[in-house]
C-alpha positions in Angstrom: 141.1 106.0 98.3 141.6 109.9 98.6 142.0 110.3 94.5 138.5 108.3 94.4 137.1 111.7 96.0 135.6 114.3 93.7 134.1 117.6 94.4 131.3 117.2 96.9 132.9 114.1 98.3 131.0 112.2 96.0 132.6 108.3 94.8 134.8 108.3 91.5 134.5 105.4 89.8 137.6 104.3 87.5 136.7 103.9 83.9 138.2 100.7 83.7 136.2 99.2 86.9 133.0 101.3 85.2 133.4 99.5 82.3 133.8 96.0 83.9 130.6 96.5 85.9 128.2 98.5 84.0 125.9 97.4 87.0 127.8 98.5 89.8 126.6 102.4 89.4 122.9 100.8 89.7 123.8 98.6 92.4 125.5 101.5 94.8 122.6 103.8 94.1 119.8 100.9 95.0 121.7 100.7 98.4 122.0 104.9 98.5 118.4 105.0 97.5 117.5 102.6 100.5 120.1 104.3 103.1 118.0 107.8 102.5 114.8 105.7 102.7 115.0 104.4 105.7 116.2 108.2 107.1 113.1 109.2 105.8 110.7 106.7 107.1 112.5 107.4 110.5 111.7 110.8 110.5 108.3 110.5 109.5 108.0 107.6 112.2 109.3 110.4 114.9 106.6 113.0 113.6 104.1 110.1 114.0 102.7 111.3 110.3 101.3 107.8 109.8 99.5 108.9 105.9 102.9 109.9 105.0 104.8 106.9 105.8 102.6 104.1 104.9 103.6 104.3 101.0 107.4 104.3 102.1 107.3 100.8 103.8 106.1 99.6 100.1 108.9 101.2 98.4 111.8 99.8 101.1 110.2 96.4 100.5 110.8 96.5 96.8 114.1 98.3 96.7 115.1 96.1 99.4 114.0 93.0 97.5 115.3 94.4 94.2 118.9 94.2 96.1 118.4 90.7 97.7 117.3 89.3 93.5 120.1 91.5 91.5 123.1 91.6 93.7 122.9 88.2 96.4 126.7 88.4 96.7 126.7 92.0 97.6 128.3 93.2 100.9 124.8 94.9 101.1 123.5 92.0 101.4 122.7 91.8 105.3 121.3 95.3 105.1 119.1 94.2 102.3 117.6 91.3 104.1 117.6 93.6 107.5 115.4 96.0 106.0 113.3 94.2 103.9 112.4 92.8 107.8 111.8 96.2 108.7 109.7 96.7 105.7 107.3 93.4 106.2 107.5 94.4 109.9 105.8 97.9 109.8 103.4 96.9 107.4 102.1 94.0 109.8 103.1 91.3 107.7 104.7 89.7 110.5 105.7 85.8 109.8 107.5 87.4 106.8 109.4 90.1 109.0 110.2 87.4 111.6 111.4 85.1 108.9 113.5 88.1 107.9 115.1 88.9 111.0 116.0 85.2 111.8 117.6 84.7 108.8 119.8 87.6 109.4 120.4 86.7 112.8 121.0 83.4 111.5 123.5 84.4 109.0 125.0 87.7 110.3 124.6 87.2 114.1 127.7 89.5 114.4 126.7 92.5 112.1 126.2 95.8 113.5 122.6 95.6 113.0 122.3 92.2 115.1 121.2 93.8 118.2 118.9 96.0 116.5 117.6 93.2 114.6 117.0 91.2 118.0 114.5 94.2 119.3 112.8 94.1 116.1 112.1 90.6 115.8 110.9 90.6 119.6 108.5 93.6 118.9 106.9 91.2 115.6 106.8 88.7 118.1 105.2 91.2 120.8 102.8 92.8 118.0 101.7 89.4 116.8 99.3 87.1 119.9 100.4 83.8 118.0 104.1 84.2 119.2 104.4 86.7 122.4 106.2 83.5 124.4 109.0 84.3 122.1 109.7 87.7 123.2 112.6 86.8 125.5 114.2 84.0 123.3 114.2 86.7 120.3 116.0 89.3 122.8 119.0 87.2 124.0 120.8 89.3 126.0 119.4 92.3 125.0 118.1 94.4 127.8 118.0 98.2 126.7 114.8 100.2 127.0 113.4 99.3 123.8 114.4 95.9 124.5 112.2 95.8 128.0 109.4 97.9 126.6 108.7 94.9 124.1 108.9 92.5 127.1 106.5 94.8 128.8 103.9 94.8 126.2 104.3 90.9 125.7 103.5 90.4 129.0 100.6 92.8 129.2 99.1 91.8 126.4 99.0 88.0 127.5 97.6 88.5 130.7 101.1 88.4 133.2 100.7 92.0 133.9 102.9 91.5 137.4 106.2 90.5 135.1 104.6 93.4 132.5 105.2 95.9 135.7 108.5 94.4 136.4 110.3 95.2 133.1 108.2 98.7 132.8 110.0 99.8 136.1 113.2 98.8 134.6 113.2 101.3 132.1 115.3 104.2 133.3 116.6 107.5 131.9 114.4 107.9 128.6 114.9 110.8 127.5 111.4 112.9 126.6 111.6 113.4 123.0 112.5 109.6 122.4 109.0 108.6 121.0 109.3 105.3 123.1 108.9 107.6 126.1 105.1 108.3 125.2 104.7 104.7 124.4 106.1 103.6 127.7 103.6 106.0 129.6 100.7 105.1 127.9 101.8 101.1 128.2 102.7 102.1 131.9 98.8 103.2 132.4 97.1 99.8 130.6 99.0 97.9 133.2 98.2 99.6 136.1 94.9 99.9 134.9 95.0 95.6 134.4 97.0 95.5 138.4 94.0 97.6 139.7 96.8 99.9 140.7 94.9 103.6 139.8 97.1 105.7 141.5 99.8 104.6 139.5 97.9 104.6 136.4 96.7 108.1 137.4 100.6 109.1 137.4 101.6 108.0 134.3 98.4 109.3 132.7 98.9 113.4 134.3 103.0 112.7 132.6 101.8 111.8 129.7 99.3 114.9 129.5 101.5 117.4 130.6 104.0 117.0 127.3 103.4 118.5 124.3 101.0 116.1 122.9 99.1 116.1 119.0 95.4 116.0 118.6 95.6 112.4 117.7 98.1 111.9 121.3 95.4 114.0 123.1 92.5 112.2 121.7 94.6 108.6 122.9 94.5 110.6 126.6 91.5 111.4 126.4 90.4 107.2 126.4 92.8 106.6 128.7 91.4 109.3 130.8 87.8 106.8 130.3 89.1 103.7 130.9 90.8 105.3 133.9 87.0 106.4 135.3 85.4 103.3 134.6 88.2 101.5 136.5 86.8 103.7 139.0 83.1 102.9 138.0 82.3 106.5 137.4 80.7 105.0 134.1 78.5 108.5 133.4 82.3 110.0 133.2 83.6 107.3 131.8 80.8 107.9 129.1 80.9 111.3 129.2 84.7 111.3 128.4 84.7 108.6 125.5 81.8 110.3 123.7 83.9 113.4 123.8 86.5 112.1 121.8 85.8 113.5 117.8 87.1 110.7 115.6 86.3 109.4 111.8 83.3 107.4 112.0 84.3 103.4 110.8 88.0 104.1 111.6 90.0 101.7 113.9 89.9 104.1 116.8 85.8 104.4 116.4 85.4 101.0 116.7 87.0 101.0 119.9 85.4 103.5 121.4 82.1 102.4 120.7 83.3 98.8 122.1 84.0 100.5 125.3 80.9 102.5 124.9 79.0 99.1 124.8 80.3 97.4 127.5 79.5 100.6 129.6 75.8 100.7 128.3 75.4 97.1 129.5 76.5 97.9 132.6 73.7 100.7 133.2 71.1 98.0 131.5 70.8 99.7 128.5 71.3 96.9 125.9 69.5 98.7 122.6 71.7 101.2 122.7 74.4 98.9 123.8 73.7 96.9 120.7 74.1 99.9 118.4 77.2 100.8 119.3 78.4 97.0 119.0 77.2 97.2 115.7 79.3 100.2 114.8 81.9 98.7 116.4 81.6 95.3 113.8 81.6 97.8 111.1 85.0 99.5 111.8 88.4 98.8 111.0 88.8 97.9 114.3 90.5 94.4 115.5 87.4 95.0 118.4 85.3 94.1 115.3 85.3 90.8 116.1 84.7 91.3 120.3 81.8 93.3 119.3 80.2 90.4 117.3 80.9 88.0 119.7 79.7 90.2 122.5 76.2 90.6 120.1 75.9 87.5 119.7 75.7 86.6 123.5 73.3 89.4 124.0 71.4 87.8 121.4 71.2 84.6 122.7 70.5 85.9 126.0 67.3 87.2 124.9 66.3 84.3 122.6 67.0 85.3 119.3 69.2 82.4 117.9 69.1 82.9 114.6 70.4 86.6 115.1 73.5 85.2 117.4 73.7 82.7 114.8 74.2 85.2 111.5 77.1 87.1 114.3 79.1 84.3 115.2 78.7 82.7 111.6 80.5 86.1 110.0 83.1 85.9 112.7 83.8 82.3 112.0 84.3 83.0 108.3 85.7 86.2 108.3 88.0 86.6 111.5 91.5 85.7 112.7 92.1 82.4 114.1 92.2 83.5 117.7 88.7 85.0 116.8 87.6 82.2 115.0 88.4 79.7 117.4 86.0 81.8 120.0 83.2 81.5 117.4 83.4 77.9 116.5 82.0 75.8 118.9 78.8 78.5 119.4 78.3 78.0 115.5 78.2 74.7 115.1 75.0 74.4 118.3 73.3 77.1 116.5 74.0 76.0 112.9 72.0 72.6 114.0 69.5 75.4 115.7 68.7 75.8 112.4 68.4 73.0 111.2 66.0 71.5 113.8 61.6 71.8 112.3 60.0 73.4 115.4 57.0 70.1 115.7 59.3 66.9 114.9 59.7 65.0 118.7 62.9 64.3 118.0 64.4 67.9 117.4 62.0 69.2 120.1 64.0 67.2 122.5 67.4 68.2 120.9 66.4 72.0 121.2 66.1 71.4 125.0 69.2 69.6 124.9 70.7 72.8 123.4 68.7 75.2 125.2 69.9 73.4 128.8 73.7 72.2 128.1 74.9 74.6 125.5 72.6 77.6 125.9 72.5 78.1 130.1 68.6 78.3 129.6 67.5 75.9 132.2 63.7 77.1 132.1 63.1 77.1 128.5 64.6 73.7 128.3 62.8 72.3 131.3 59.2 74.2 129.7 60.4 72.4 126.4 61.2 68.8 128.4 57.6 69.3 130.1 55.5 69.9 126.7 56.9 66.7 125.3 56.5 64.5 128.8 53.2 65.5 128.7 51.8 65.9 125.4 53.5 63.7 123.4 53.4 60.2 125.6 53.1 58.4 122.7 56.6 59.0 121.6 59.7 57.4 122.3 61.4 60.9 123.3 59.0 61.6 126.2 60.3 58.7 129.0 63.7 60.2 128.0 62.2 63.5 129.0 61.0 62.5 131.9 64.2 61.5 132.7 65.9 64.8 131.9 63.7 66.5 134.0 64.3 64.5 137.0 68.3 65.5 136.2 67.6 69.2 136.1 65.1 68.5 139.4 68.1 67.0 141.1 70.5 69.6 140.1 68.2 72.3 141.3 68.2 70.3 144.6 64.6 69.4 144.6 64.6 65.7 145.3 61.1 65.2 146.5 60.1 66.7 142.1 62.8 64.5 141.0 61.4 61.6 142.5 57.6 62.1 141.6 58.8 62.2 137.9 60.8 59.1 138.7 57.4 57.2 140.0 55.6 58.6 136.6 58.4 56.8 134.6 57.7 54.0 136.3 53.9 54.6 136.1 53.8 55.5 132.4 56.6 53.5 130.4 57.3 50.6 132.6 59.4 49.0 130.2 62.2 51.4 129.7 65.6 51.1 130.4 65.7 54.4 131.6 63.6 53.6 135.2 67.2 51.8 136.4 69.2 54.7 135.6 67.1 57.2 136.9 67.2 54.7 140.1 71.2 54.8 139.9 71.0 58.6 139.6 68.9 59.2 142.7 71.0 56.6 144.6 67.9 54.5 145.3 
């Protein structure tokens, strides 16, 4: 091998194998080219210069896949696949990066990048709500830092924020410039936060301010520092604090700040101005998008404008993830037949108080809606049936002695419907 060697230690390739494989100097420098690729992205990953990297993951993805088409029998090979993982992974394509790492894991389970490609499929899992019960299955055995950080955030991020404090407090000995160590202390105050445990969360917050932290770190502080106060209900800190925070209007970050901004607002019965900042919050980049919208729409429907809630949850439904869509679909469908229902037809009057009582939570508009038609519209097949829904809502308000004075005016006014035995069944008598 030592006559292979040239100046520079760089490979000599024998004419005679050069000639054989006029490929093979394209094939070493496609995996050369990846190799300082990766080193890069790495570095630029440490320096947390996220405009920077972004265009590298694209160029790993296709030099990777350029290696997996060309050269499938390549000893490279498991690298190839490894990275092209990483690649789909870190630009959030994640079923293609978990699909990635199982096939390796699958194929190479052995390789000297298996363990590494066990944490990396468990943080895709971790990063991606559809598959966080798969966390520990994707580990193994696996149980570095890294490995428990990603259990951590699973955990945290479903809701089991108990087992999310178990496996932070397992980490041990991270050293300070590892860049998991400032993830870990800002994961370490959203669960305590979640626990209710402040004084904790107050701990890891005052470590993670006393490093050396970037404007964008600080500004990340600086809302944990809010969400810390509002824990505490100090909401004119709180708001105080997250208006402080100078960030690109639109961007992901805005969008969650006026979220939080909001839900702050409502608190202090402000809801105009609450509803403005939901509505820059729906225009960001933000994954709180979709919270704000849905959060609109209920205000909306709170204060009785339907067809507003119905535009919200109607742009959620069409345009949002499935665990957003899912939220918005049973809402749209009652207010999509709001719509549709004429405001003087006997029929759809009854249906609107149908929707107004059992969908909507407004009992009084319902039973002022239930009322009009008992009353003014006797000579319609819909008002016994309203008498009869107001002697439910009567009986479910507790007042019997209402519930049974409508039951004598059924009786009274329509005594040949059906409905005078039910209501009779109903009130037991």
């Amino acid at each position: 091998m030592r006559e292979l060697i040239g100046k520079g230690g760089v490979l000599l390739l024998p004419l005679s194998l050069a000639c054989a494989n006029p490929n093979w100097g394209a094939y070493f420098n496609t995996y050369y080219n990846i190799q300082q690729l990766v080193k890069r992205i790495e570095r630029l990953e440490r320096e947390g210069d996220t405009l920077k990297v972004r265009p590298k993951y694209d160029s790993l993805e296709a030099k990777a896949a350029y290696l997996i088409k060309y050269y499938p029998n390549s000893k490279y090979l498991p690298e190839a696949i490894f990275y092209l993982g990483l690649a789909f992974s870190r630009k959030g394509q994640y079923e293609k990066a978990a699909q990635k790492f199982r096939e390796f894991l699958k194929y190479f389970p052995n390789h000297r990048l298996a363990q590494r490609a066990r944490i990396e499929l468990a943080r895709v899992y971790a990063l991606d709500p559809r598959f966080r019960n798969r966390v520990l299955d994707a580990l193994g055995d696996v149980r570095n830092n890294e490995a428990l950080y990603w259990l951590a955030y699973a955990m945290h991020k479903s809701g089991d924020n108990k087992s999310a404090a178990e496996y932070l407090l397992r980490i041990k000995d991270l050293d300070k410039k590892d860049p998991l160590y400032r993830k870990y202390l800002l994961l370490g105050v959203d669960i305590f936060l979640s626990l209710g445990d402040l004084d904790k969360a107050q701990e890891f917050l005052r470590e993670y301010l006393s490093l050396d932290l970037k404007p964008s770190e600080r500004k990340l502080a600086q809302e944990k520092k809010g969400d810390l106060l509002l824990k505490q209900k100090k909401y004119d800190e709180a708001l105080e604090t997250y208006r402080s925070i100078d960030l690109p209007p639109g961007s992901e970050d805005a969008g969650r700040i006026s979220y939080k901004i909001a839900k702050i607002l409502l608190l202090k019965g402000d809801t105009s101005s609450a509803l403005k900042e939901l509505d820059a919050a729906s225009k960001s980049s933000s994954d709180y998008k979709w919270r704000a919208m849905l959060l609109a729409g209920r205000i909306k429907l709170i204060q009785g404008d339907y067809n507003g809630a119905a535009v919200l949850f109607d742009r959620v439904f069409k345009n949002a993830p499935d665990r957003w869509k899912r939220k918005a679909y049973r809402i749209k469908l009652i207010l999509d037949e709001w719509k549709r229902l004429q405001a003087k037809d006997p029929p759809h009057l009854y249906r609107k108080a149908e929707i107004l009582y059992f969908y909507l939570g407004k009992t009084e508009q319902a039973e002022s809606l239930w009322t009009y038609i008992a009353d003014s519209l006797k000579d319609t097949l819909y008002a016994p049936k309203a008498l009869y829904a107001l002697t439910y809502i009567s009986l479910q308000k507790g007042d019997t002695q209402i519930a049974l004075r409508f039951k004598k005016r059924l009786k009274d006014e329509y005594p040949k419907s059906g409905l005078y035995d039910i209501v009779s069944t109903l009130l037991g008598i």
